[in-house]
KEKE-3310 file (N, C-alpha, C; in steps of 0.2 Angstrom, whole numbers, plus 5000, padded with zeros to 4 digits):
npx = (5020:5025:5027:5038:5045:5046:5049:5051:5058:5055:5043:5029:5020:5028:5040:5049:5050:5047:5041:5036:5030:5017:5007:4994:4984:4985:4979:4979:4977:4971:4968:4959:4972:4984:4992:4989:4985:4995:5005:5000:5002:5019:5021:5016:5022:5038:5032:5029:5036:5031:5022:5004:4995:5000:5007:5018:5033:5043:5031:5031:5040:5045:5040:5052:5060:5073:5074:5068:5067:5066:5061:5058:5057:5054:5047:5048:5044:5057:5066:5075:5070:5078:5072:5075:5072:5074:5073:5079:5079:5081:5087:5089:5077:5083:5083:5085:5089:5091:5105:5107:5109:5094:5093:5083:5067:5058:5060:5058:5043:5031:5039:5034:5020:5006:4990:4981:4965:4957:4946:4948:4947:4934:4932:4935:4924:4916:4925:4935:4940:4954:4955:4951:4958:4970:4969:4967:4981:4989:4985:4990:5001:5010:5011:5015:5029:5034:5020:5020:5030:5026:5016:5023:5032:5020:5015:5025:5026:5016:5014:5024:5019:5009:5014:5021:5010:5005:5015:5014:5002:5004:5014:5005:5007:5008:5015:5013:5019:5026:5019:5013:5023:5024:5011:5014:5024:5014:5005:5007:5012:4999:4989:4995:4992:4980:4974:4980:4973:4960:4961:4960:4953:4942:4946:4946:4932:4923:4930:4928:4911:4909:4914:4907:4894:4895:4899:4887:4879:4871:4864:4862:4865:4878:4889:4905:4912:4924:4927:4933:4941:4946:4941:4930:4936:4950:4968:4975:4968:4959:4969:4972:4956:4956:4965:4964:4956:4962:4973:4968:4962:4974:4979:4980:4966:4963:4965:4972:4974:4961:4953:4942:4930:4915:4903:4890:4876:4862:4854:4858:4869:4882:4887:4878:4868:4869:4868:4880:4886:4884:4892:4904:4906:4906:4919:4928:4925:4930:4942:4946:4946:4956:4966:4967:4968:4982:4987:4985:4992:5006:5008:5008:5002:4999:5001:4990:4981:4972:4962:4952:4941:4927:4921:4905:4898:4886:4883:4882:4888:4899:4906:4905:4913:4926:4926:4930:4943:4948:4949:4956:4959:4967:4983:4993:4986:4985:4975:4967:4959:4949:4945:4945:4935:4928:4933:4937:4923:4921:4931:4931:4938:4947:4959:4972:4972:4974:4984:4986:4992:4994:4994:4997:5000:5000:4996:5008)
npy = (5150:5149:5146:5153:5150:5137:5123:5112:5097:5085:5081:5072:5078:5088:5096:5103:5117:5133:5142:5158:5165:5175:5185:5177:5168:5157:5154:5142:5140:5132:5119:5103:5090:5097:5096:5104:5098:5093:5099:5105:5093:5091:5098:5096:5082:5088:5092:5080:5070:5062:5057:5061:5054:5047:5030:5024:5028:5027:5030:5041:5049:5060:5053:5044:5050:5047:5050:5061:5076:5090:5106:5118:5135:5137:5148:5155:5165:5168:5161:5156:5141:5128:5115:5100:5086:5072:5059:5046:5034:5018:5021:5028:5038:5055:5068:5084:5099:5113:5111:5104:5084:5073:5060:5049:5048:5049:5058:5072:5074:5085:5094:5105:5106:5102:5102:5093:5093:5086:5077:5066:5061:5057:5047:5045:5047:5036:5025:5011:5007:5008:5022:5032:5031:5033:5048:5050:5047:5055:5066:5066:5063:5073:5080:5076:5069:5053:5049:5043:5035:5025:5020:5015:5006:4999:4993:4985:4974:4969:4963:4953:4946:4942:4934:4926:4917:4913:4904:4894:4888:4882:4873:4864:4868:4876:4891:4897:4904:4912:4921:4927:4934:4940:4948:4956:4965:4972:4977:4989:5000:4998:5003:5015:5021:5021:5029:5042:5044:5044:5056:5065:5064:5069:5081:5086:5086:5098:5109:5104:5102:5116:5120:5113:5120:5132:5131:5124:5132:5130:5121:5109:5093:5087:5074:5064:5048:5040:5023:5009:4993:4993:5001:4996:4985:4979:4978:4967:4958:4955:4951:4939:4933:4933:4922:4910:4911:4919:4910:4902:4909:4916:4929:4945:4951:4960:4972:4991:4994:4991:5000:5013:5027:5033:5042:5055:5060:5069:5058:5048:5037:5044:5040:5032:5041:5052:5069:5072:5084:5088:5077:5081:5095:5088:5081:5092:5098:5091:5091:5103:5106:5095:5104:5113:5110:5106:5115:5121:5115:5114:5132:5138:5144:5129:5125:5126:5116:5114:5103:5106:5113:5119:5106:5099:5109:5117:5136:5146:5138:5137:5152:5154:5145:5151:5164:5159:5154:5164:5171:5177:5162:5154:5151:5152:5146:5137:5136:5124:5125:5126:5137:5155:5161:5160:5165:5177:5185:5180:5186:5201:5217:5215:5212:5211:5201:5191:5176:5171:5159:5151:5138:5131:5120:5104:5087:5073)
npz = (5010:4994:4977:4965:4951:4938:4930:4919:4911:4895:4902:4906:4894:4889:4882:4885:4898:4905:4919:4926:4943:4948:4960:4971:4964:4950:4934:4924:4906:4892:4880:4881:4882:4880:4892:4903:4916:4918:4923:4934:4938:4940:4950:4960:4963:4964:4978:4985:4979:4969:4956:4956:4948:4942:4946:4943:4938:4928:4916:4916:4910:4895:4879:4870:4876:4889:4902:4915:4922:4935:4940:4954:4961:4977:4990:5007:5020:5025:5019:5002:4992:4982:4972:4966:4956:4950:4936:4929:4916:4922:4932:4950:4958:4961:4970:4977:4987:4987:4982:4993:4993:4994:5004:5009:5001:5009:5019:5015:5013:5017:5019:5009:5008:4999:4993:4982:4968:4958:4946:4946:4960:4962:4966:4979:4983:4977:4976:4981:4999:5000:4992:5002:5012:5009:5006:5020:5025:5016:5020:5032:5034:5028:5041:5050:5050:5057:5058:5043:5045:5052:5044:5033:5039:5044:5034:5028:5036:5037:5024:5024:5036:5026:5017:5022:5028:5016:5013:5023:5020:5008:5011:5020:5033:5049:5057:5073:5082:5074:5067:5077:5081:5072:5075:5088:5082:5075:5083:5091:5081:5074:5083:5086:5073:5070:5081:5078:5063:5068:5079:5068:5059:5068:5069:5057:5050:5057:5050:5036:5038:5038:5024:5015:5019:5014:5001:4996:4998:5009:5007:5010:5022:5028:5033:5039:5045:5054:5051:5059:5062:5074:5080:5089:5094:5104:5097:5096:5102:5092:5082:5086:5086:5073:5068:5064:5053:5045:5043:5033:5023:5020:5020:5030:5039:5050:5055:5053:5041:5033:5037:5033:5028:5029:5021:5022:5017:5021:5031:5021:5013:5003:4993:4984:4985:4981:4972:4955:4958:4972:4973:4969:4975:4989:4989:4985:4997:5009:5003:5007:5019:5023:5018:5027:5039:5037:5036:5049:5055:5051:5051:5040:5025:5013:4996:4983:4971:4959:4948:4932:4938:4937:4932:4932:4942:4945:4943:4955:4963:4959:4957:4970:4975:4967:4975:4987:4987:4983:4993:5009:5017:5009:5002:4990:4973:4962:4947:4934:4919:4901:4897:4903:4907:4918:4930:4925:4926:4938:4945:4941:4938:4949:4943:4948:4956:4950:4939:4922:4915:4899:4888:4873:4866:4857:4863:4863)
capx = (5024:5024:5033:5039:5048:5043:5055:5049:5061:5053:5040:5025:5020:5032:5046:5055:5044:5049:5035:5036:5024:5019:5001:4992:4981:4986:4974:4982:4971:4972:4964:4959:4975:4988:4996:4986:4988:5002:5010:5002:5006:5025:5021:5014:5029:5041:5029:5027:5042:5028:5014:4998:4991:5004:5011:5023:5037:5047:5029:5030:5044:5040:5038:5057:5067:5076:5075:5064:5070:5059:5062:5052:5059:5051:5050:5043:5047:5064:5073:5070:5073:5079:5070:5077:5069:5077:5074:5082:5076:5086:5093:5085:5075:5087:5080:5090:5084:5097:5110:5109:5104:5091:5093:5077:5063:5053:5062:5056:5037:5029:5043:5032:5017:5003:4984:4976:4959:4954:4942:4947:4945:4926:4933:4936:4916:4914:4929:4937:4941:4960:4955:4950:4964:4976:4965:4969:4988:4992:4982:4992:5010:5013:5011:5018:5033:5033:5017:5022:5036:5023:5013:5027:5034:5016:5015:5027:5024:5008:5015:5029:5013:5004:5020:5023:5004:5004:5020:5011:4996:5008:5015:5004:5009:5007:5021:5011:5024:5031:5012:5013:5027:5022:5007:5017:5026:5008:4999:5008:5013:4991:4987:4994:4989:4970:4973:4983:4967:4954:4961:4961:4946:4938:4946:4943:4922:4920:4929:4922:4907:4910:4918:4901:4889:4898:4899:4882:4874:4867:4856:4861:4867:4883:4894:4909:4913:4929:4926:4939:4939:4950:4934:4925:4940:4959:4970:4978:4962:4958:4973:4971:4951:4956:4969:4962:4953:4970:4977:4963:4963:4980:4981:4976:4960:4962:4969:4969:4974:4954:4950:4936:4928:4909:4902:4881:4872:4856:4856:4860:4875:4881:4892:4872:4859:4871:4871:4888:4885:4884:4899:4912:4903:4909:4926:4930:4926:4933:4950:4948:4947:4963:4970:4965:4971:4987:4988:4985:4998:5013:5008:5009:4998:5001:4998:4982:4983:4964:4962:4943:4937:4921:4916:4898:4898:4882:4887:4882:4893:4906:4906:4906:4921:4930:4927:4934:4949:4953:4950:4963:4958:4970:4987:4995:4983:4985:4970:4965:4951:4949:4947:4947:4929:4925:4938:4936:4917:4920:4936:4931:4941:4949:4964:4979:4972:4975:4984:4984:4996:4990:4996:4996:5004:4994:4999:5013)
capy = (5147:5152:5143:5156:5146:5130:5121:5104:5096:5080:5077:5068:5079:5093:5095:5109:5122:5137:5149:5163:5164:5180:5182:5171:5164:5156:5151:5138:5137:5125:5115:5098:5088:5101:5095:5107:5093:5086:5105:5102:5087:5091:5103:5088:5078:5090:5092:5074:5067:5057:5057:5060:5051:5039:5028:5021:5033:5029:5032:5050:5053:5062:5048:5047:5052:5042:5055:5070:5085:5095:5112:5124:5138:5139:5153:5157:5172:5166:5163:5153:5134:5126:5109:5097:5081:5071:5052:5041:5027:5014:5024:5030:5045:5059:5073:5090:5104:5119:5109:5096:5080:5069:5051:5048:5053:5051:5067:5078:5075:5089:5101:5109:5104:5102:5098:5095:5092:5082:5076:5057:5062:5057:5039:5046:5044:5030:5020:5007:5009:5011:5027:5036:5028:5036:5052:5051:5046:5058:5072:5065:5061:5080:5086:5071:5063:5048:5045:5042:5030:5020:5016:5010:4999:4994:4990:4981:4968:4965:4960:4950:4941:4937:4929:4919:4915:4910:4897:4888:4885:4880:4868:4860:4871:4883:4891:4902:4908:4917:4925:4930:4940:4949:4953:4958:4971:4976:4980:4996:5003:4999:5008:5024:5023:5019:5036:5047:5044:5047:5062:5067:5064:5075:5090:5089:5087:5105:5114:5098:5105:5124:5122:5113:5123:5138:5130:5124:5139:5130:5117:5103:5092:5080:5072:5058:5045:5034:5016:5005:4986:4996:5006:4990:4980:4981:4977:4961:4955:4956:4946:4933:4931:4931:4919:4903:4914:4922:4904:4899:4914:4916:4933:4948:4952:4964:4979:4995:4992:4988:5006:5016:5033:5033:5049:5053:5068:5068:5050:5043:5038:5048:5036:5029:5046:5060:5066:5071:5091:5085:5071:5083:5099:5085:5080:5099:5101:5088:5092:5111:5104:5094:5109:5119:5104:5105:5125:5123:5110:5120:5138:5142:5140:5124:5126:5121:5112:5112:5102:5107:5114:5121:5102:5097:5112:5123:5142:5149:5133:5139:5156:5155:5142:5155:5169:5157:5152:5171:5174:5175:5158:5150:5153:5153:5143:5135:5131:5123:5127:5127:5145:5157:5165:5160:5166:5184:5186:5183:5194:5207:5222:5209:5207:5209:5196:5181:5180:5167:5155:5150:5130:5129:5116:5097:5085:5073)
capz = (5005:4985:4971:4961:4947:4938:4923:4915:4905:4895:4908:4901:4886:4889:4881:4889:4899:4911:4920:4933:4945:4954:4965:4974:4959:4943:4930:4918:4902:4887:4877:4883:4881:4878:4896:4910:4921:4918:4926:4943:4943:4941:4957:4965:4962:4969:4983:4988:4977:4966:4955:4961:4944:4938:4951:4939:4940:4922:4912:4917:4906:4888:4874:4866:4880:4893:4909:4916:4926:4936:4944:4955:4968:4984:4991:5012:5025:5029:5011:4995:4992:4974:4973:4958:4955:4943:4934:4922:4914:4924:4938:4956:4958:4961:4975:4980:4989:4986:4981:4996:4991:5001:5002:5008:4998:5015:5023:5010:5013:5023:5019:5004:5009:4993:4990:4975:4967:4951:4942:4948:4968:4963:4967:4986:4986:4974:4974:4986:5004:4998:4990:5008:5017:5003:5009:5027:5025:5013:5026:5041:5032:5028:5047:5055:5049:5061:5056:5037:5047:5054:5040:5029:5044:5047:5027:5027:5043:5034:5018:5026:5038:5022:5012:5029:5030:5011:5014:5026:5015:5002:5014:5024:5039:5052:5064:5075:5085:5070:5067:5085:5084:5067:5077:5089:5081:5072:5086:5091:5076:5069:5089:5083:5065:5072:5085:5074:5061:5073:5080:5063:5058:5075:5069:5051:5051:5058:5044:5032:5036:5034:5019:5011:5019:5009:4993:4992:4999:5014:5003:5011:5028:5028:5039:5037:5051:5054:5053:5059:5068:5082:5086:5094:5101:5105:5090:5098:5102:5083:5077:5088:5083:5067:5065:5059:5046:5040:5041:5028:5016:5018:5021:5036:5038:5054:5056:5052:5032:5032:5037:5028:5028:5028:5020:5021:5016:5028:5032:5018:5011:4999:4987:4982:4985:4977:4964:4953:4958:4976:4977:4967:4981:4997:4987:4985:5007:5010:5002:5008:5026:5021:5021:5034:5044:5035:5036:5056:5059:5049:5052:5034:5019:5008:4990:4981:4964:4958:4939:4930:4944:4936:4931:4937:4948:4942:4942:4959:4967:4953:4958:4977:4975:4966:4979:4991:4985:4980:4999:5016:5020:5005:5000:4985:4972:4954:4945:4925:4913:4896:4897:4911:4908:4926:4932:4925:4929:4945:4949:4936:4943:4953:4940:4953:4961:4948:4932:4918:4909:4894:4883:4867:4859:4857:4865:4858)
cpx = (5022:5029:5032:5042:5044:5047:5054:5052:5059:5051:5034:5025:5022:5038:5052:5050:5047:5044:5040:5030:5023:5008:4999:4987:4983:4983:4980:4977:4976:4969:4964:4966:4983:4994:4995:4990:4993:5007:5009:5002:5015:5028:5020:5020:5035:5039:5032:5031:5038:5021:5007:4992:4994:5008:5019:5029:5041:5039:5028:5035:5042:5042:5046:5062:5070:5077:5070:5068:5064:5062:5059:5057:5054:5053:5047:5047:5053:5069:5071:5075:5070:5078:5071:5075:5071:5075:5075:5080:5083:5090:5086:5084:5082:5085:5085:5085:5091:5104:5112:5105:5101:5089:5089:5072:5059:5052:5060:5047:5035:5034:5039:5025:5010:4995:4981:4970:4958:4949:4941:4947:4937:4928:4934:4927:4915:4918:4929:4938:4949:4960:4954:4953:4970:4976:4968:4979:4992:4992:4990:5002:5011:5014:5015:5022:5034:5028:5018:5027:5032:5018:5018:5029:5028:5015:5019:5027:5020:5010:5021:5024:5011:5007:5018:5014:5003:5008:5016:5006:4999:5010:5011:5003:5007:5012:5016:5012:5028:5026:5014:5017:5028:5017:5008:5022:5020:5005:5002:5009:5005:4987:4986:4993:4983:4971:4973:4975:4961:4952:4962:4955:4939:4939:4944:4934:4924:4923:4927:4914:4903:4910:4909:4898:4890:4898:4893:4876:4869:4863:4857:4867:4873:4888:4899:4909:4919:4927:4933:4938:4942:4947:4931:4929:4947:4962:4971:4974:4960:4959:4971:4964:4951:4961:4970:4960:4960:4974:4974:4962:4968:4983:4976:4974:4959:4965:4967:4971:4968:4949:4948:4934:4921:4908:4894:4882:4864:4859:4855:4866:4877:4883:4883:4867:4863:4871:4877:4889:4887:4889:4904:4910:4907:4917:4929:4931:4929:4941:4952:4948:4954:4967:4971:4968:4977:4994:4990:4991:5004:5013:5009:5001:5001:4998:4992:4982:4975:4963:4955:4940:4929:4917:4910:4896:4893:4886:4886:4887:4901:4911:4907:4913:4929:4932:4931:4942:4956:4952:4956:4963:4964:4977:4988:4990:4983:4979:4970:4959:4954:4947:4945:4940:4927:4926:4938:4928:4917:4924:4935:4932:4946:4955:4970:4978:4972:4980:4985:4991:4992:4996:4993:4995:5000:5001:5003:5011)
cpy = (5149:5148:5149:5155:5141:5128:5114:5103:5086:5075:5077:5071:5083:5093:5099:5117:5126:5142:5152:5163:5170:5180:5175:5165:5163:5151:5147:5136:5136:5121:5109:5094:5091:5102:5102:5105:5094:5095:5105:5097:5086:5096:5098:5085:5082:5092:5087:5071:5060:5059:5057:5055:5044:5038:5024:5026:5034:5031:5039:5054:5053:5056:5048:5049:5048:5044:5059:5074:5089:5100:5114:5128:5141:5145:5155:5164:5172:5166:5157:5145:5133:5118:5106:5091:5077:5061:5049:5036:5020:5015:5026:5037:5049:5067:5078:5097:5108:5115:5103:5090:5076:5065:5049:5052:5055:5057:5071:5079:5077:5094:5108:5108:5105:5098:5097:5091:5090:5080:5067:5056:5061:5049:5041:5044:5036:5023:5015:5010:5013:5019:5034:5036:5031:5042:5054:5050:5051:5067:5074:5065:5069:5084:5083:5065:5055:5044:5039:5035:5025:5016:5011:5004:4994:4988:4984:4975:4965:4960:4954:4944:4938:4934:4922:4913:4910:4903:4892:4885:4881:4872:4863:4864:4876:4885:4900:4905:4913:4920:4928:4933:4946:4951:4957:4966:4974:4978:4989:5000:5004:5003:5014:5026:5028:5027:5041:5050:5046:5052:5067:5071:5069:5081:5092:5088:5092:5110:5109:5102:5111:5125:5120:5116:5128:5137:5126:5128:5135:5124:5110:5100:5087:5080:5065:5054:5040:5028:5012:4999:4989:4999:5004:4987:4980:4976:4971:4956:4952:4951:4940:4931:4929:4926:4912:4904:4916:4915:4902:4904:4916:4925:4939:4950:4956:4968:4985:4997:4992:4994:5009:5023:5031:5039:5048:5062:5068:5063:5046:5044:5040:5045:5033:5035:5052:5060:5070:5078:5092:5081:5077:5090:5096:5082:5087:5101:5098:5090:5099:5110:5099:5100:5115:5114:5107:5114:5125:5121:5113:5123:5143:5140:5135:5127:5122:5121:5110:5112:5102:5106:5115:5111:5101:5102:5116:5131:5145:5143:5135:5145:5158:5150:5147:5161:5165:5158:5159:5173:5172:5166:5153:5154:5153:5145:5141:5130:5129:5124:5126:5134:5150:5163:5165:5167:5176:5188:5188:5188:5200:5213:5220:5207:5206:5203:5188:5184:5174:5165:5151:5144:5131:5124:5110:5091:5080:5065)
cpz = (4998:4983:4967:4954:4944:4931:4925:4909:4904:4902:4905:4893:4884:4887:4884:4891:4905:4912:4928:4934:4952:4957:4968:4969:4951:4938:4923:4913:4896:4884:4881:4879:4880:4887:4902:4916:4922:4925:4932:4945:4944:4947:4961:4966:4965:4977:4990:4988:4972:4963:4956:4955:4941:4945:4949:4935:4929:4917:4912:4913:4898:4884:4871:4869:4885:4901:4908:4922:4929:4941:4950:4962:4973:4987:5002:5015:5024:5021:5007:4995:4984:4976:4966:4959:4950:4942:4928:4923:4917:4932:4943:4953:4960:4965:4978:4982:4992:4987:4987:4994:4995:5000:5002:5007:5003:5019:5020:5013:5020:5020:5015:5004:5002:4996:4986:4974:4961:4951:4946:4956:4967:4966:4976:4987:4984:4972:4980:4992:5002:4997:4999:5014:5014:5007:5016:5028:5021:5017:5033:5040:5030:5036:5051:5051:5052:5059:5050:5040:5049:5051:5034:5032:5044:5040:5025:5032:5039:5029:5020:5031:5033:5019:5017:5029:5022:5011:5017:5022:5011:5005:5017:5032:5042:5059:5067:5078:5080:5070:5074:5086:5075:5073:5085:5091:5073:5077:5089:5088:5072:5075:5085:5077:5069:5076:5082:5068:5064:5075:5073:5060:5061:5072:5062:5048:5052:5053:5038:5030:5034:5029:5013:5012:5014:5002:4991:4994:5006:5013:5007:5018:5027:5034:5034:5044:5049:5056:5052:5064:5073:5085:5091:5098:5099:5099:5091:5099:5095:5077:5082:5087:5077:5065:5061:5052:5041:5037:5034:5020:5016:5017:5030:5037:5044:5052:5052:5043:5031:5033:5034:5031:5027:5025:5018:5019:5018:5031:5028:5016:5005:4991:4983:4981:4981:4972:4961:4956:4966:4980:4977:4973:4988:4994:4988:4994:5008:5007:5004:5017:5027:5023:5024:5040:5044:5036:5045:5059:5058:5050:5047:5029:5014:5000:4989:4975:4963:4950:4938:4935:4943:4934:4936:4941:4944:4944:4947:4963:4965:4958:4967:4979:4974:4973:4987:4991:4986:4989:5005:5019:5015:5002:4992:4979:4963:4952:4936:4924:4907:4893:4904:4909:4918:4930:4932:4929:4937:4946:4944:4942:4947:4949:4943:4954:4959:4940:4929:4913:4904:4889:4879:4861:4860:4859:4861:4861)
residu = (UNK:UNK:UNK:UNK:UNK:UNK:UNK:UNK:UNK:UNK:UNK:UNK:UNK:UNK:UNK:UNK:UNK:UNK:UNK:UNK:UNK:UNK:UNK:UNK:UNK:UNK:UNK:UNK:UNK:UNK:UNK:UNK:UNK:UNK:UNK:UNK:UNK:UNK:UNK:UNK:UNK:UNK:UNK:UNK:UNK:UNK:UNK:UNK:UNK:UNK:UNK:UNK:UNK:UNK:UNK:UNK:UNK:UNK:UNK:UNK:UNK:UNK:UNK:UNK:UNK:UNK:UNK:UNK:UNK:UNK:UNK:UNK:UNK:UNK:UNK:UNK:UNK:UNK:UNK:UNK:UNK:UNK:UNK:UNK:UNK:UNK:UNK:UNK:UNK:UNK:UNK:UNK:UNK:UNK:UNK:UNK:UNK:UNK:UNK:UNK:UNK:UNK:UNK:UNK:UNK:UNK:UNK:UNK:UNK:UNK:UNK:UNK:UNK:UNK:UNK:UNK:UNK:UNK:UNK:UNK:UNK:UNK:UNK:UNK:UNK:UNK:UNK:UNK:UNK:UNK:UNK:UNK:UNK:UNK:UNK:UNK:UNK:UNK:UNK:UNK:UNK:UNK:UNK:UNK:UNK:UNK:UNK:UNK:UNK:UNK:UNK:UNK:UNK:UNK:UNK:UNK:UNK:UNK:UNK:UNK:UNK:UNK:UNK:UNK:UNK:UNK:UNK:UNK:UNK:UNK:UNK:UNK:UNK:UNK:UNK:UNK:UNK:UNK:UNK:UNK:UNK:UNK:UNK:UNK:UNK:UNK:UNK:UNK:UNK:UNK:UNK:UNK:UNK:UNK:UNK:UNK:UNK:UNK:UNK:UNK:UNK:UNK:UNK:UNK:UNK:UNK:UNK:UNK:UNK:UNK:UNK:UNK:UNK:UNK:UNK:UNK:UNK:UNK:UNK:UNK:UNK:UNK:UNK:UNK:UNK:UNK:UNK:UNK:UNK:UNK:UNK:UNK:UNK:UNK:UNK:UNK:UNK:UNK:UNK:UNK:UNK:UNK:UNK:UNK:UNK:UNK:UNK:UNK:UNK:UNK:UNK:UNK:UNK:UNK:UNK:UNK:UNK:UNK:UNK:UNK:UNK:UNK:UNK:UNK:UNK:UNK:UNK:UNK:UNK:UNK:UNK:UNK:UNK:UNK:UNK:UNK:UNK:UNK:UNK:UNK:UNK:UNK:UNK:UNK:UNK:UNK:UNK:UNK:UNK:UNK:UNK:UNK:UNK:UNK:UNK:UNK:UNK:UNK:UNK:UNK:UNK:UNK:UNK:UNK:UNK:UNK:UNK:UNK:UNK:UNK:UNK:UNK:UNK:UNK:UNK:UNK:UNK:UNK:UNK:UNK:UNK:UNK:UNK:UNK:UNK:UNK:UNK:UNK:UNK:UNK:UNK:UNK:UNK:UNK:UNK:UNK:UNK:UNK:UNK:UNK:UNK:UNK:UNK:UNK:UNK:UNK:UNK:UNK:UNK:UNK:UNK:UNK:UNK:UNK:UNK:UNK:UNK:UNK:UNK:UNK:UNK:UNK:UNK:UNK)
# end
């Protein structure tokens, strides 16, 4: 799959942007602030149908305007897809794919499948559990539509328990035949989360660890483990243990919402003994195992959206990064810098095989 297109009209700092796009690598360089980002993130967003930085959909539109627009044409084997994207201040998103429109944004994800790498995936080590659940959901929602159905269902049961669960408190009360039939219809919908995650998890470790031994030359050993309460005891089990406690804090303190990612490097954990050269090294495998996942399940390559890739990375991690990227193992790939010395150094000789858009204008 290749985007050979791309037209942003008043999308964050842009005011009107059209690129062509031919090889497999495209270096975006730019001054810090002059809107790098912001362009795979308007990749992202046709991807996914949403910001992978701002969750909040109208502040993505430019300062001044009242709507954004976003283009890009797909292109695979078979024949090319026009993806338009559209938002007004006030109105529904607005999604079409060659002129058909797609009511739900749901169905779109996985059709154009994306991974990207930032600066603030350092929160994948160092953040909350949310953040590695995002990870696993975002992995597993491009291969497996169903899946993406069963977390929203399950998301909402939950939030729907913990309203119910709040009333009572409120009141005095407890109806626990109503609990009993949320958890109910939580237990098989948090099953095949809990599975789906797990069998996940299995196959992605062995390119996980390829992917870092490569990028740091062998210096070093890590692993990830899925931790989930459905590991030790049946989900049903779980809620019924927990239920006087739910009653008490008023919310639901089982299930697979509670789900976590461990990551060590020997046998320590890495969020505490790494250091930044290290985290952004197992961020980077980890998101390249993402998509070798994501490659095997579709039978295409997904794009790869990689923002200041050289940060923290000394220069042989740099350098072997690049040789990666530029090789058969990766499809078509959009990277940022603030200049593209890397970039040449390494492929010197090499220029078929990238070529460079180059921002100028300060952001607004």
């Amino acid at each position: 799959m290749f985007l050979r297109k791309l037209a942003l009209l008043n999308f964050k700092n842009h005011p009107q942007l059209n690129l062509d796009f031919e090889g497999k690598l495209t270096c975006i360089i730019g001054n810090n602030g002059t809107g790098k980002t912001n362009l795979l993130d308007a990749v992202y967003y046709l991807c996914l149908t949403k910001s992978y930085f701002n969750s909040v959909d109208q502040q993505n539109i430019r300062f001044g305007s009242d709507f954004f627009r976003l283009q890009g044409l797909f292109e695979n084997e078979v024949k090319q897809h026009d993806v338009v994207y559209k938002l007004a201040s006030g109105r529904k998103k607005e999604l079409s794919v060659s002129d058909v429109p797609i009511p739900k944004l749901s169905e779109h994800i996985g059709k154009f499948p994306a991974v990207i790498i930032s600066p603030d995936d350092s929160l994948l080590i160092t953040g909350n559990s949310d953040e590695r659940r995002r990870f696993l959901d975002s992995t597993l929602s491009q291969v497996n539509r169903q899946y993406l159905l069963w977390v929203i269902e399950y998301n909402k049961i939950v939030a729907q328990r913990n309203a119910a669960l709040k009333r009572f408190a409120e009141a005095g009360t407890f109806n626990k035949a109503l609990i009993e039939s949320y958890n109910q219809q939580l237990v098989p919908l948090g099953d095949a989360i809990h599975q789906a995650r797990k069998t996940a998890i299995t196959k992605l470790i062995p390119s996980f660890n390829a992917f870092y031994r490569t990028i740091s030359l062998e210096r070093e050993q890590v692993s990830m483990r899925y931790v989930s309460q459905l590991n030790d005891k049946p989900f049903d089990v779980l809620l019924d243990e927990t239920m006087q406690r739910d009653a008490l804090l008023q919310r639901t303190e089982a299930g697979i919402h509670k789900d976590d990612i461990d990551f060590f490097i020997g046998e320590n954990k890495l969020k505490k003994f790494g250091s930044q050269g290290q985290q952004k090294s197992f961020v980077i495998a980890a998101k390249f195992a993402q998509y070798a996942f994501i490659k095997e399940a579709k039978g295409f390559h997904p794009l790869l959206l990689i923002d200041d890739i050289f940060d923290k990375l000394d220069n042989d991690r740099s350098q072997r990064l690049i040789e990666m990227i530029a090789g058969d193992d990766f499809g078509q790939v959009f990277l940022t810098d603030t200049d593209d010395s890397h970039i040449k150094e390494t492929l010197s000789g090499k220029e078929n095989k990238y070529s460079v858009v180059k921002i100028n204008y300060e952001k607004r």
